[in-house]
C-alpha angles and dihedrals in degrees: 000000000000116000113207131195109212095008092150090079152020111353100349087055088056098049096048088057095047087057099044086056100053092059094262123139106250120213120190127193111181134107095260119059111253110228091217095052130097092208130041117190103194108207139131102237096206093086125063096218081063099048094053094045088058093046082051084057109036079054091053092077123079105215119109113264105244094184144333112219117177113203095155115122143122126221127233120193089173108132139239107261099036108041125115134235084241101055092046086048089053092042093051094035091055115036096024117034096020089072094038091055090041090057104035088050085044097044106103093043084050093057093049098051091041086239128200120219128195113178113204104220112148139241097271076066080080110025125051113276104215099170105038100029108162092042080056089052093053089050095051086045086054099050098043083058089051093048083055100050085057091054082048109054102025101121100050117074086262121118127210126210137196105192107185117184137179123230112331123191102256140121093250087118096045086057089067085031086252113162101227112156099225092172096112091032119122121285113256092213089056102047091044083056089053094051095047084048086056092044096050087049103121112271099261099060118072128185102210101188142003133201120199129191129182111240123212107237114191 
């Protein structure tokens, strides 16, 4: 089966479809329920009693865990100088420690079934992130924590990867009322097939970590 943080929208949603139609068990962790998964696991991943419910549960079933790939997180384009303690707490709930207390519940389980895990953090995970910065901060902080997990797991059959993408078209701004034109972005379709391609590479390659950029096509 392939577990999936945030596969009720955006990149998560397409993923989960391209596995359910190739005949693999979804599972969806997310706080809305994802139309293409088998199992929905209905919880808000900003609390730890919640995460750990989810992992109890995710345990619960008995298939092998293929992957575990996390593409749940919010944005934030809210500036130094005028953002809040709260919006720094639901930037670094959801996209930092949502995917380390996921892991570290799931580890064990991850080790068994000799997991993959791809964490979804962003280009501006690599680059600095001037207009949105703490939202940059959250990312890099995401993606330290995914480099770790490869040191850490290097010498079990699990891979690690960073996947690090620029703009896609999702709804991920509409959700904090940002205007961000999206109209030319990358085509989610066509990044969830990228990371199952990934996925479906033979053991023994592992593609630690991708960089995506948007090209301008005329």
């Amino acid at each position: 089966m392939i577990v999936i943080t945030g596969a009720s929208d955006g990149v998560g949603s397409e993923l989960a479809k391209i596995y359910q139609d190739s005949g693999e068990k979804v599972v969806n962790i997310s706080r809305r329920e994802s139309k293409y998964a088998d199992v929905n696991i209905l919880q808000d991943l900003r609390e730890g009693a919640n995460i750990k419910e989810a992992a109890v549960t995710v345990c619960d079933i008995k298939d092998p865990i293929k992957a575990v790939v996390n593409c749940v997180g919010v944005f934030s384009d809210e500036q130094l100088g005028g953002i809040t303690e709260d919006e720094i707490k639901r930037l670094m709930s959801t996209n930092v420690k949502a995917p380390i207390l996921l892991i570290s519940e799931l580890l064990d389980r991850i080790k068994q079934d000799q997991s993959d895990i791809l964490n979804v953090v962003s280009i501006v995970g690599t680059v600095p992130g001037g207009h949105a910065p703490v939202y940059s901060t959250s990312k890099w902080a995401e993606r330290g924590f995914t480099l770790g997990l490869q040191e850490l797991l290097k010498d079990t059959p699990s891979r690690v990867i960073s996947f690090c993408p620029a703009g896609i078209k999702t709804g991920i701004f509409d959700k904090v009322g940002a205007n961000v034109q999206v109209d030319d972005w990358m085509d989610p379709k066509a990044i969830a097939l990228f990371i199952k391609q990934i996925l479906d590479l033979p053991k023994n390659i592992e593609v630690s970590e991708v960089v995506i950029r948007r090209k301008a096509v005329k």
